[in-house]
KEMI-669956 format. One record per residue (C-alpha): residue number from 1; residue in one letter; y, z, x. Coordinates in nm, 4 decimals, always signed. Example, Ala and Ser with C-alpha at 12.3 -4.5 7.8 and 13.67 -1.06 7.14 Angstrom:
num,residuo,yy,zz,xx
1,A,-0.4500,+0.7800,+1.2300
2,S,-0.1060,+0.7140,+1.3670
This chain:
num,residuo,yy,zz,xx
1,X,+0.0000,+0.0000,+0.0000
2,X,+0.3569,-0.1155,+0.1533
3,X,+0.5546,+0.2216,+0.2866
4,X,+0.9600,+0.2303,+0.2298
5,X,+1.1831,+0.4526,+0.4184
6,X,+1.4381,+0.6240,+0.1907
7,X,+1.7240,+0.8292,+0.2039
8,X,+1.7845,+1.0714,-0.0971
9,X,+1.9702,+1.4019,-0.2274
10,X,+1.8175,+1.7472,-0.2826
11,X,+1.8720,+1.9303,-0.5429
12,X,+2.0562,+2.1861,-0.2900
13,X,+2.3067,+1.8646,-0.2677
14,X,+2.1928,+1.8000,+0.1240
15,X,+2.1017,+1.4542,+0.1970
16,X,+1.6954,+1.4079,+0.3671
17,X,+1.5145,+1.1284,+0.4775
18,X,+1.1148,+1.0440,+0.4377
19,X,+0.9090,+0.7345,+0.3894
20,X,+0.6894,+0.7110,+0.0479
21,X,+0.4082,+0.4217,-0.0440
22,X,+0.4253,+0.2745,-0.3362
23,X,+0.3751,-0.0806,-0.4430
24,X,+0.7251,-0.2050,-0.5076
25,X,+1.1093,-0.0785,-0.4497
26,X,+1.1068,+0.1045,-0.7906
27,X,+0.7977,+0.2165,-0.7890
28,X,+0.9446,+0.4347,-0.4418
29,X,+1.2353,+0.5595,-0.6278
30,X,+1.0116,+0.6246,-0.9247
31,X,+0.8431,+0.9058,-0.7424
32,X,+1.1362,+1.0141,-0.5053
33,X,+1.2553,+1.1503,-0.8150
34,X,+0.9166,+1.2873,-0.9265
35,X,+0.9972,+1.5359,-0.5947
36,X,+1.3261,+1.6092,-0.7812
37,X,+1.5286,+1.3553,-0.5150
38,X,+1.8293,+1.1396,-0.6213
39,X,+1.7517,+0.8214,-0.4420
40,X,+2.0508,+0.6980,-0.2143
41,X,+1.9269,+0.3999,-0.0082
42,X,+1.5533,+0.2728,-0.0310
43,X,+1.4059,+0.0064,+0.2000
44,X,+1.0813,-0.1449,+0.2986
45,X,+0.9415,-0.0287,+0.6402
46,X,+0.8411,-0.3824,+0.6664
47,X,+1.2043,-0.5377,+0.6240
48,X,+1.3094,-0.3026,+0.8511
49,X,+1.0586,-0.3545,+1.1672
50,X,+1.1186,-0.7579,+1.0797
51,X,+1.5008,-0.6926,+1.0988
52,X,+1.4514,-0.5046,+1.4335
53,X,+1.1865,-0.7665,+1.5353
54,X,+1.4523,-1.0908,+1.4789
55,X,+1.7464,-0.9094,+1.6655
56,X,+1.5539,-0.8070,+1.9758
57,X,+1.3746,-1.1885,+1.9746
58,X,+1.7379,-1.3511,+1.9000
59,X,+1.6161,-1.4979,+1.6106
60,X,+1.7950,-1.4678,+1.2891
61,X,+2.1267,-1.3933,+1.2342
62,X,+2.2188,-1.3096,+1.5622
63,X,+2.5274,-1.1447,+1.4526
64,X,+2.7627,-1.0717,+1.1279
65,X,+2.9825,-1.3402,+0.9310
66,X,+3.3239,-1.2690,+0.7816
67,X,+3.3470,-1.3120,+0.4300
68,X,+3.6081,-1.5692,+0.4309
69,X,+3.3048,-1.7448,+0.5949
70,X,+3.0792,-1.7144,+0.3627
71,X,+3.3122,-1.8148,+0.0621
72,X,+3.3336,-2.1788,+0.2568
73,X,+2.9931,-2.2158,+0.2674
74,X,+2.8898,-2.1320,-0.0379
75,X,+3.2012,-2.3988,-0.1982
76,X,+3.0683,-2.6310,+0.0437
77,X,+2.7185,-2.5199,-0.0307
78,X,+2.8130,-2.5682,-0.4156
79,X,+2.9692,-2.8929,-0.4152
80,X,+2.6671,-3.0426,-0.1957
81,X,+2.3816,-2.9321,-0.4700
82,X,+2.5895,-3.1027,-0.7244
83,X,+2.6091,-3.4012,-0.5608
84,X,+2.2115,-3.4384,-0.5493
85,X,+2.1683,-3.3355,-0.1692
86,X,+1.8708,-3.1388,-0.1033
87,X,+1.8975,-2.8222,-0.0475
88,X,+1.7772,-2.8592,+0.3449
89,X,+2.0265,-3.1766,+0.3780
90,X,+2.2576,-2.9795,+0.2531
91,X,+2.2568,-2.6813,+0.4715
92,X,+2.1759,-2.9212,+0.7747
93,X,+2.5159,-3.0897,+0.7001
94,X,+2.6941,-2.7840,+0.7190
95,X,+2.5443,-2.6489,+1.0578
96,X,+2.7786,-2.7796,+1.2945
97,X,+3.1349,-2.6450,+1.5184
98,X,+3.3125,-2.6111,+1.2289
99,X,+3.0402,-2.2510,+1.1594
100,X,+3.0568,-1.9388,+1.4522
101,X,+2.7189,-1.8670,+1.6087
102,X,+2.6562,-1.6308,+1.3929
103,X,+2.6560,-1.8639,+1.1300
104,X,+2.5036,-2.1677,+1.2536
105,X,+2.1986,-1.9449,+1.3510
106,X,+2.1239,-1.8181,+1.0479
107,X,+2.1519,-2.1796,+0.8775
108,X,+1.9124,-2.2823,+1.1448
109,X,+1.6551,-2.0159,+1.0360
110,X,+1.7259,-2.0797,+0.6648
111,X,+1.6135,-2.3880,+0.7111
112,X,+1.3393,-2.3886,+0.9346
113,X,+1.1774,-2.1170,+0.6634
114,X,+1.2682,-2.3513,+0.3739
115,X,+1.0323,-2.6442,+0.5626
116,X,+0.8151,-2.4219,+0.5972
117,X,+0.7461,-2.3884,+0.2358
118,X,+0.9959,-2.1208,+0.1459
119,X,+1.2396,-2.1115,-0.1546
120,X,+1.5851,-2.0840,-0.0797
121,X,+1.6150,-1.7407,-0.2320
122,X,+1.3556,-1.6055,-0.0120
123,X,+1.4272,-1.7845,+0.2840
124,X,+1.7804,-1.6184,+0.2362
125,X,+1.6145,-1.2378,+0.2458
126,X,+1.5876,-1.1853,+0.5804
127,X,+1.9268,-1.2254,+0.6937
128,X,+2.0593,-0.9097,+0.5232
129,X,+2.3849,-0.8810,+0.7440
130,X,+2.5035,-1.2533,+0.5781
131,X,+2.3514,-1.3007,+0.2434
132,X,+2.3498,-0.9738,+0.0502
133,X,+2.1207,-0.8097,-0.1715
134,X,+2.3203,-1.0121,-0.4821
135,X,+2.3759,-1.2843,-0.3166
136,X,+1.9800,-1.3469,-0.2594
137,X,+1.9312,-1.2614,-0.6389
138,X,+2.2257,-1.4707,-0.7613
139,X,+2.0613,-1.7762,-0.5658
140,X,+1.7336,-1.7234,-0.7163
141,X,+1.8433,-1.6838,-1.0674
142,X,+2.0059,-2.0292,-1.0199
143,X,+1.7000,-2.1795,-0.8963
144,X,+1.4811,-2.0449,-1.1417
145,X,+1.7357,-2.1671,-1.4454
146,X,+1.7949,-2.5007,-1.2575
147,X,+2.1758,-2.4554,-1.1805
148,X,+2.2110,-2.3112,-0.8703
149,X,+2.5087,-2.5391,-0.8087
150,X,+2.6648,-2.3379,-1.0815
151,X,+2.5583,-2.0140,-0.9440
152,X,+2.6882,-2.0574,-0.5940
153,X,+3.0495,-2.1639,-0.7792
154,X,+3.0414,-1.8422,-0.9044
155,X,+2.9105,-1.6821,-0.6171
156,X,+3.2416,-1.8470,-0.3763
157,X,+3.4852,-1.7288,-0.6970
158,X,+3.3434,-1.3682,-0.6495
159,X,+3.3479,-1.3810,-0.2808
160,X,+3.7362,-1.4457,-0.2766
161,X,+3.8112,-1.2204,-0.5396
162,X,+3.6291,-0.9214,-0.3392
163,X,+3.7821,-1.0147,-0.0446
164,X,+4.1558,-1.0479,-0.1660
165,X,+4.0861,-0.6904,-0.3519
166,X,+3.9300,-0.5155,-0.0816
167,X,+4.2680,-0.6479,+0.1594
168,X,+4.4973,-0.4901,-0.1110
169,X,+4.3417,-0.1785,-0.1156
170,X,+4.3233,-0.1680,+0.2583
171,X,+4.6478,-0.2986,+0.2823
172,X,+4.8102,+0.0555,+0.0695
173,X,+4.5988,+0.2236,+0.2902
174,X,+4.7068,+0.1902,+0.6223
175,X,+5.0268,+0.1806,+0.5972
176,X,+5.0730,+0.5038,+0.5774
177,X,+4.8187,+0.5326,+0.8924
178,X,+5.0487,+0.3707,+1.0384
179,X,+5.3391,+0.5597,+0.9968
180,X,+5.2301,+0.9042,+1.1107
181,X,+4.9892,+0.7681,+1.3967
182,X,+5.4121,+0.6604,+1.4981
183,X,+5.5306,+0.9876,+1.3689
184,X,+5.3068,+1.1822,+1.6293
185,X,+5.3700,+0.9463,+1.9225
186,X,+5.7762,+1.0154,+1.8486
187,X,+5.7165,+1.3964,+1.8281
188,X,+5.4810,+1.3873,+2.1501
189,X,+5.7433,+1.1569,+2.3402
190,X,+6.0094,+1.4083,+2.2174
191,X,+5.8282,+1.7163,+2.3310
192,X,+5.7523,+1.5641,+2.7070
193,X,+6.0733,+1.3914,+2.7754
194,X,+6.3844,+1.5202,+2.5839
195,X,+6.2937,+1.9160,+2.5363
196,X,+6.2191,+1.9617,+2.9170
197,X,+6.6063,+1.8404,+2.9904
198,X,+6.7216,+2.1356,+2.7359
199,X,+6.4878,+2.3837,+2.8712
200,X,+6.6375,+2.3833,+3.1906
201,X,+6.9910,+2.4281,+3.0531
202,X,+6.8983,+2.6814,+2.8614
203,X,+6.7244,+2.8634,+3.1611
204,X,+7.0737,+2.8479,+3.3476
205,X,+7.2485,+3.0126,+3.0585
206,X,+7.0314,+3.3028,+3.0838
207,X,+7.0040,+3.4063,+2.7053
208,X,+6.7242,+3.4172,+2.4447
209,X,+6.6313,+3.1774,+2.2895
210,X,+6.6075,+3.1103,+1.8814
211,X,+6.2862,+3.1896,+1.6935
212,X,+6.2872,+2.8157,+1.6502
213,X,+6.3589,+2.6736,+1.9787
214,X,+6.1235,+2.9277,+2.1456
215,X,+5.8695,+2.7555,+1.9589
216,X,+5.9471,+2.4092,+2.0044
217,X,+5.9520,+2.5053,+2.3824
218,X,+5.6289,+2.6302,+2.3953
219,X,+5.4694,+2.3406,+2.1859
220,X,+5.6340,+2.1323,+2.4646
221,X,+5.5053,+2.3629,+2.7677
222,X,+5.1465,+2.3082,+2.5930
223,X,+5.1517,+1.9513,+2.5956
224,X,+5.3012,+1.9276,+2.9606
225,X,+5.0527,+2.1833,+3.0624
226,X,+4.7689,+2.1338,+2.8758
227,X,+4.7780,+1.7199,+2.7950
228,X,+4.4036,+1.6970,+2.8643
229,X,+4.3831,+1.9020,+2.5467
230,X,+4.5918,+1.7342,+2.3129
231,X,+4.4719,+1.3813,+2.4689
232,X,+4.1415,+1.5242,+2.3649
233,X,+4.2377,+1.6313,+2.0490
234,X,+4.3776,+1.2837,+1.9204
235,X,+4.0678,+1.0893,+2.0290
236,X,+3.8167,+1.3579,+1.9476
237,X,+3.9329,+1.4062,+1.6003
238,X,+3.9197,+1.0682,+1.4136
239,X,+3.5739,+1.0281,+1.6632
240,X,+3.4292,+1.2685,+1.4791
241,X,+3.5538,+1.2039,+1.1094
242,X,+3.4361,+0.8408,+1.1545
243,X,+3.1309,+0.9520,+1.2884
244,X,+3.0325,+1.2498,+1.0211
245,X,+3.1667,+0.9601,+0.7236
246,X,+2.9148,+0.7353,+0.8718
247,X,+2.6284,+0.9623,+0.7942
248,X,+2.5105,+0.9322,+0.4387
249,X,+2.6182,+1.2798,+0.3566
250,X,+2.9652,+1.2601,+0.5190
251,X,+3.0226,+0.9741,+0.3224
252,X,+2.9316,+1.1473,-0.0328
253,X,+3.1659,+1.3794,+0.0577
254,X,+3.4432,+1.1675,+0.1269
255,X,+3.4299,+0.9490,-0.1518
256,X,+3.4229,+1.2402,-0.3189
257,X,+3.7333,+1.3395,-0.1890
258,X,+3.9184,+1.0710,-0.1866
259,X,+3.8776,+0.9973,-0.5294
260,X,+4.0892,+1.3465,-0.6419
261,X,+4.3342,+1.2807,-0.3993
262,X,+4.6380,+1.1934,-0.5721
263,X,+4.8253,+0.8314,-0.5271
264,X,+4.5309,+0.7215,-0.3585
265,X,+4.2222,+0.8542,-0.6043
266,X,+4.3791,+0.6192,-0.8608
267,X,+4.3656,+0.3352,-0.6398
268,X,+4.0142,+0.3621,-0.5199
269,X,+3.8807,+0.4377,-0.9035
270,X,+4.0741,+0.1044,-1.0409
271,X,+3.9333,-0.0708,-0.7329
272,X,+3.5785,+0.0307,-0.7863
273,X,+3.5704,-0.0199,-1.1533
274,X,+3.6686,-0.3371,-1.1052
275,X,+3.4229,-0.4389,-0.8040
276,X,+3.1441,-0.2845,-1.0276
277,X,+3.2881,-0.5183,-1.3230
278,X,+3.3073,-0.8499,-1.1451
279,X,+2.9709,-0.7458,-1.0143
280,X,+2.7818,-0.6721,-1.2912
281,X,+2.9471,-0.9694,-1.4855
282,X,+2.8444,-1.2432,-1.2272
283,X,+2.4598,-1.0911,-1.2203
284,X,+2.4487,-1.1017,-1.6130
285,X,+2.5773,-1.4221,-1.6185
286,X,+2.3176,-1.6024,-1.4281
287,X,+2.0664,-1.4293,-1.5415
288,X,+1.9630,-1.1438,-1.3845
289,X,+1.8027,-0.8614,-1.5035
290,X,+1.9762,-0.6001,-1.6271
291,X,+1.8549,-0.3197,-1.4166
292,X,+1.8579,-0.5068,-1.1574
293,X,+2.2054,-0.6039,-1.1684
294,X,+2.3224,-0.1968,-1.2257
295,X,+2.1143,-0.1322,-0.8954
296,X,+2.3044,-0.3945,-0.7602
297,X,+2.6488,-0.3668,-0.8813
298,X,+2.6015,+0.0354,-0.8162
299,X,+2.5783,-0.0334,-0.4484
300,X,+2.9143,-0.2577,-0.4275
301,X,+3.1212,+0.0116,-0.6206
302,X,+3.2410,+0.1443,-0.2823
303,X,+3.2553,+0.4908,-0.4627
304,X,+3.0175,+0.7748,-0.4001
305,X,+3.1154,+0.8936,-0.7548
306,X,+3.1562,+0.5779,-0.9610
307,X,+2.8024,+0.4469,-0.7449
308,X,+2.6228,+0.7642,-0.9204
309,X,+2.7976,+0.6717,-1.3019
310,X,+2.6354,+0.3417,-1.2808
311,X,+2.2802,+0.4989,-1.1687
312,X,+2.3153,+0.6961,-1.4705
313,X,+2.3763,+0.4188,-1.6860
314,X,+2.0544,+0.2584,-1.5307
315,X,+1.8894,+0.4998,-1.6271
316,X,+2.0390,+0.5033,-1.9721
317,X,+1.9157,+0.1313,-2.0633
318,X,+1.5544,+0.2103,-1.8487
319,X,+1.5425,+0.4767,-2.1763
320,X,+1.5997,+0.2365,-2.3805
321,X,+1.9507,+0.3425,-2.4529
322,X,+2.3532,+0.1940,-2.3709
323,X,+2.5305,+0.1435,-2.0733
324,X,+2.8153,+0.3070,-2.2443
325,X,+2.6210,+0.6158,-2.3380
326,X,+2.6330,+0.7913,-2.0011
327,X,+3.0097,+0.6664,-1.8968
328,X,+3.1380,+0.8563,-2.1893
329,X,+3.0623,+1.1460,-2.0089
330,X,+3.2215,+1.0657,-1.6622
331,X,+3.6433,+1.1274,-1.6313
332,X,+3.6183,+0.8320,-1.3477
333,X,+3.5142,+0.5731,-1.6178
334,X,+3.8356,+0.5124,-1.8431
335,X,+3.7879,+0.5288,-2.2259
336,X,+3.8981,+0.1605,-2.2182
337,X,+3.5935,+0.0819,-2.0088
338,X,+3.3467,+0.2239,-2.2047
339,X,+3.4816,+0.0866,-2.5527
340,X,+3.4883,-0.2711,-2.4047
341,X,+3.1563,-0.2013,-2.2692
342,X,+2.9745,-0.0460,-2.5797
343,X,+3.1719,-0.3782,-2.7712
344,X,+2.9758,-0.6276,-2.4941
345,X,+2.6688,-0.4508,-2.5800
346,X,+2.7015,-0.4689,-2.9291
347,X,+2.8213,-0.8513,-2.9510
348,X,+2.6029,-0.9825,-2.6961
349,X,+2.9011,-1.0742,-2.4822
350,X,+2.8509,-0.8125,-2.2301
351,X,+2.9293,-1.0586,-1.9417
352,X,+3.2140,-1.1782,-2.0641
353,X,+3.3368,-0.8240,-2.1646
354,X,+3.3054,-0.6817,-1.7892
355,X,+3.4767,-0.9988,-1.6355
356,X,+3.7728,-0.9242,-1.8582
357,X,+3.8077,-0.5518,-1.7230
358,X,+3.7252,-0.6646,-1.3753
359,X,+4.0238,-0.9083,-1.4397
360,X,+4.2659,-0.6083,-1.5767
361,X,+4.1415,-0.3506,-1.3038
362,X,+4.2246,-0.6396,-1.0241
363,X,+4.5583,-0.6915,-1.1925
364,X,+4.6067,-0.2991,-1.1916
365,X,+4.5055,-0.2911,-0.8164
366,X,+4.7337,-0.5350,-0.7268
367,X,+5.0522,-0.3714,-0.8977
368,X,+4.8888,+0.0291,-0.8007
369,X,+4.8829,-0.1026,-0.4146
370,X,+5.2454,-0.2085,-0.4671
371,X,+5.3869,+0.0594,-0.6484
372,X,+5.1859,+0.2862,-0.3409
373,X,+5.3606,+0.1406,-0.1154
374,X,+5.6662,+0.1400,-0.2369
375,X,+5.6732,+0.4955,-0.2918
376,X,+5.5242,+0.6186,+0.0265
377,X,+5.7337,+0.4300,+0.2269
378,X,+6.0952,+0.6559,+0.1411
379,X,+5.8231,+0.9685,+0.1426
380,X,+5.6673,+0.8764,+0.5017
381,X,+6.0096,+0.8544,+0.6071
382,X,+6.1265,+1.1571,+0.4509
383,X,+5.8983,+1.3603,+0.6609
384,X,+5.9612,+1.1604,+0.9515
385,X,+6.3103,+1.2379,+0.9960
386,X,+6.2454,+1.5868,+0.8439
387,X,+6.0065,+1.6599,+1.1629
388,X,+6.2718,+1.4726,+1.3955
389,X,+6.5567,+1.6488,+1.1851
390,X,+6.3808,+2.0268,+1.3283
391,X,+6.3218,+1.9130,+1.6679
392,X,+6.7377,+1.8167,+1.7349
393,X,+6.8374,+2.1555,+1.5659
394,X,+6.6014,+2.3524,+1.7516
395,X,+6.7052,+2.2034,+2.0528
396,X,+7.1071,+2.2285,+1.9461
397,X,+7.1202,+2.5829,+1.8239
398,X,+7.1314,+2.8059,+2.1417
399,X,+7.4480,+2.5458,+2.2024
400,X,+7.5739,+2.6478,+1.9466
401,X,+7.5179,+3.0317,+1.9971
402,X,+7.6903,+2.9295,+2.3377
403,X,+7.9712,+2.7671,+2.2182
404,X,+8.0172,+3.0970,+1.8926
405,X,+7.9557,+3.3561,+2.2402
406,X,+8.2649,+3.1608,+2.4568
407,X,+8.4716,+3.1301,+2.1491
């Protein structure tokens, strides 16, 4: 019986690891939660030791490919199908210096597996860092219904629209990144080279010093005396964030996080929401399976939280219930979500109901990232000059307790 590696959640909320056999992918997850585990990523042992196999041989992929890559093929890709090509001339045409290596590898492979009797859909499987989990069942839904042309339009349409959402979010993001990684290199370049000129003066005077400047003194005495510390400090730090939110459990609990965090919680919810949407609404609308398609669109949510209100609704239909049933119950799922939802459901225009709130949520993203922006930007500065604001009257008062002593 195949064996699949799996990471999962405890009931005491810590994150384990373990391998199970079982004779298919939900079969595993089946009895992972039999042992009272909340399945988090499951994999077959086999996919993995063939992944490891085809990077250490130089076979496969070779490498990753940029989205904006991957929406060109798959127009290209599209408008070649339609024409009549075959699918092998088609992919043969496109292998060329127009592609990275990356790219033109994996074509290579694609299409050696495809003479070798493979459909397209499963000669696409095995190159997990380009074609992704949807994108392998969006290709074989269109083969199986006979318009894959179709399919891979949609496919380049979704593509674009996940890249151009994921840049806006990013976008809000790091601008404020930005401004206080400059904030701290302003307040470090005051503290070395300005306060060490007013120490001295102040050292010639002879007097004490303000609460104030007797502080800012010291902080610069620290940094001149113990850089190796602070130097430490700033590369240490985000190190280890970026390492502990790389781990399955740091990243829980920073989606968690971030999601409450006000200005920016409401950005990442409306971006999920609407990933999961235009998700779920391209899978339904080729055809696949509806539980398939939630275990899909659940892992390209980007959202801990929203992720585990999408299981939920899995599990909801594998009852034999609604999608909407179990998002009533969440305060990251909008009502208007769930209404337009449970109205999909009801019609039989489920598909078309989710592309219209992925359409409104990517509309909302777009204006949210804006607005952001435009209001951190007078805040950021706010506290900028507020922090330079202290250092120059620190710095000033004992001149002026000089200048009130003389007078």
């Amino acid at each position: 019986m195949p064996a699949f590696l799996f990471e999962a959640k405890g009931p005491d909320g810590k994150v384990i690891r373990g391998e199970v056999e079982a004779r298919n992918e939900a079969e595993a997850r089946v009895k992972i939660r039999a042992q009272r585990y909340q399945p988090l990523r499951v994999v077959s042992k086999a996919a993995v030791k063939k992944a490891k196999a085809s990077k250490s041989s130089g076979g496969g992929v070779g490498g990753s490919v940029k989205p904006k890559e991957l929406q060109v093929f798959t127009r290209q890709f599209s408008v070649l199908v339609g024409a009549g090509i075959p699918i092998v001339d088609s992919i043969d045409a496109m292998i060329g210096p127009g592609k990275t290596p990356a790219m033109n590898a994996c074509l290579k492979s694609v299409v050696s597996e495809i003479e070798k009797g493979k459909r397209l859909a499963d000669a696409l499987r095995g190159h997990d860092k380009v074609f992704d989990k949807m994108y392998v069942n969006l290709v074989k839904a269109g083969e199986e219904g006979g318009v894959l042309d179709e399919v891979l339009q949609r496919l380049a349409a979704y593509i674009e629209k996940s890249v151009k959402l994921k840049g806006k979010i990013k976008g809000a993001m790091f601008y404020p990144v930005a401004v206080i990684i400059i904030a701290i290199i302003v307040i470090i370049g005051i503290l070395v080279f300005v306060v060490p000129n007013f120490v001295k003066m102040f050292q010639d005077a002879g007097k004490e010093l303000p609460a104030l400047t007797q502080m800012v003194v010291d902080s610069s005495n620290f940094v001149l005396n113990r850089w190796y510390i602070v130097l430490g400090g700033i590369i240490a730090i985000p190190y280890a964030l970026k390492t502990y939110i790389s781990t399955p459990e740091g990243k829980i609990q920073f989606d968690k996080i971030m999601i409450r965090v006000p200005l920016f919680g409401s950005l990442i919810q409306k971006g999920s929401i609407a990933r999961f949407s235009r998700t779920l609404s391209t899978l339904l609308s080729a055809g696949v399976r509806i539980i398939d398609s939630l275990d899909i669109a659940a892992s390209t949510a980007g959202n801990y939280v929203v992720e585990q209100n999408i299981l939920e609704a899995k599990e909801s239909i594998s009852k034999g219930k609604s999608i909407a049933e179990p998002f009533r119950k969440s305060k990251f799922i909008p009502d208007m979500v769930t209404q337009m939802i449970a109205v999909g459901e009801q019609t039989g225009a489920l598909d078309t109901m989710l592309s219209k709130i992925a359409d409104f949520y990517e509309d909302e993203v777009e204006t949210a990232a804006d607005a952001l922006t435009s209001l951190i930007e007078p805040l950021l500065m706010v506290f900028l000059g507020g922090i330079i604001a202290v250092l120059v009257i620190a710095m000033y008062l004992p001149i002026f307790d000089l200048a009130s002593s003389v007078g």
